[in-house]
Each structure stands twice: as C-alpha cells, then as structure tokens.
N, C-alpha and C positions, 0 to 999 in steps of 0.2 A: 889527075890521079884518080885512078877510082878503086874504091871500098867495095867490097862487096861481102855481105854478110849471110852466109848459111846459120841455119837456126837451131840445128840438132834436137833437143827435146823438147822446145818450147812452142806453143801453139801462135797461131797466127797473128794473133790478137797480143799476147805474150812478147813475139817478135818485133810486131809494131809497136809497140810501147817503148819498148827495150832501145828501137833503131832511132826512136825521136828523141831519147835520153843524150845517146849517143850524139847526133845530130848538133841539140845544144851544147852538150861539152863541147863540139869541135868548133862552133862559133864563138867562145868562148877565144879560141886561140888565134892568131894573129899571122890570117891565111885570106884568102881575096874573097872566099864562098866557097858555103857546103850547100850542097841541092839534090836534090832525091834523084837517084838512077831512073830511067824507067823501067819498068820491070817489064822482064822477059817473060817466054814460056819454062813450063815447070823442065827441066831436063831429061833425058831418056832415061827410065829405069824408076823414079819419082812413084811412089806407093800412090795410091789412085786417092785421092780428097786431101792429099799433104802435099804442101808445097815445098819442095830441099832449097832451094834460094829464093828468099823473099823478095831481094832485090838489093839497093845498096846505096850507096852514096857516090857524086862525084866533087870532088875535092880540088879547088884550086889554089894553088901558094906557088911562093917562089923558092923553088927550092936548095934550101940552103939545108947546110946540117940541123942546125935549129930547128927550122920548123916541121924539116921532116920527125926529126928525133921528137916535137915536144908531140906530133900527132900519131906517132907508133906509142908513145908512152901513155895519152889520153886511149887509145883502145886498147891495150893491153889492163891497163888499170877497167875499162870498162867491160872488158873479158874475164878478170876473174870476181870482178862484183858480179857475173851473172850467175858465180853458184853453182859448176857442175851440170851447167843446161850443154855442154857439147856443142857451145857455138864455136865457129871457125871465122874469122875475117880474111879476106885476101888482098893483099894492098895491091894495085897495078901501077906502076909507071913504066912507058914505053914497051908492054909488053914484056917487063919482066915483075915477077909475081913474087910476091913475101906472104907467107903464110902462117897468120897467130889463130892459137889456141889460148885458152885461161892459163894454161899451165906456166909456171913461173922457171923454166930450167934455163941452164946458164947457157948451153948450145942457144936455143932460141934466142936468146940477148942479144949472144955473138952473130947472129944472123942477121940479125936483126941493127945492128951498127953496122957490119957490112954492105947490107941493101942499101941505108939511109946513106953511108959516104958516096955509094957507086953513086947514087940521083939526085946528092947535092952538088952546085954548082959554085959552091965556096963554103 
C-alpha cells in the first residue's frame, strides 16, 4: 500500500516532522512495515521553491478489515491533529486511490469503509 502525503500549508521542515509522527503511529499498529517512499520530482504546475508532495510512505500488512480500518483511522486521526494545514493523504492499493482530508464528514467515513472492504481479504 502506499501513503502518500501532499502538505498544503505546512513548510518542509513542518512536513517532515509531521510524516515521522505519522510514520511512528503506524509502527505502532500491527502491519509487516512502514518505510519511507522514495521521493519523486516536484509535479508539473508546483510553485518554483515549494515542494506539493513531499513524498510518502509505503506500507505493508495483510489485509484484512482490521488492519486496513485501524491504519485509515491512525491517519485520519492524524489528519485532523494537524490543524487546518490543508494536508491531503492518498491511500493506494492495486491502483485504486482513497483520498483523506482532516475533515471529519460522514461521506468521507462511508468512503472510506467501502475502500477498506473492497482491499480486505477477510
């Protein structure tokens, strides 16, 4: 699975802080390994000395409901501890994309169970 984290208002330094926070929350949970993306080039359109994706995580577990559900709920909870910074996560597995914000609305939830049934495996 891979994480991938855009940083909205928060400076680089900011970012990286933020992504190692992150990083240990999800060792925390009971997945094979979390390990740092490598990081790309900045994207086309990217304001000249800002970087729009810092880079990300890649994420291995077995995926069951469980562990997807308890690692959407560790970055959602660490999406709205970051305070109206405009960060975005993108979850991937198999090339299909889940996309959190901090925002807490019920659509998003429901999305967000759906993704995690479709890519658990029990």
């Amino acid at each position: 699975m891979f994480v991938d984290i855009q940083g909205g208002d928060a400076d680089d330094a900011e970012l990286e802080r933020a992504l190692l926070q992150l990083r240990a929350e999800l060792n925390e949970l009971d997945i094979d390994a979390v390990r740092p993306k490598p990081a790309g080039e900045a994207p086309p359109g990217a304001k000249s000395g800002a970087i729009a994706a810092v880079g990300g995580l890649i994420v291995t577990l077995t995926p069951t409901v469980q562990a997807i559900a308890a690692l959407v709920g560790v970055i959602q909870g660490w999406l709205r501890r970051g305070g109206g910074t405009g960060r975005t996560v993108k979850l991937e597995i198999d090339g299909n994309v889940l996309e959190l914000t901090g925002a807490s609305s019920q659509l998003q939830e429901r999305l967000a169970d759906v993704w995690i049934r479709e890519h658990a495996s029990t």
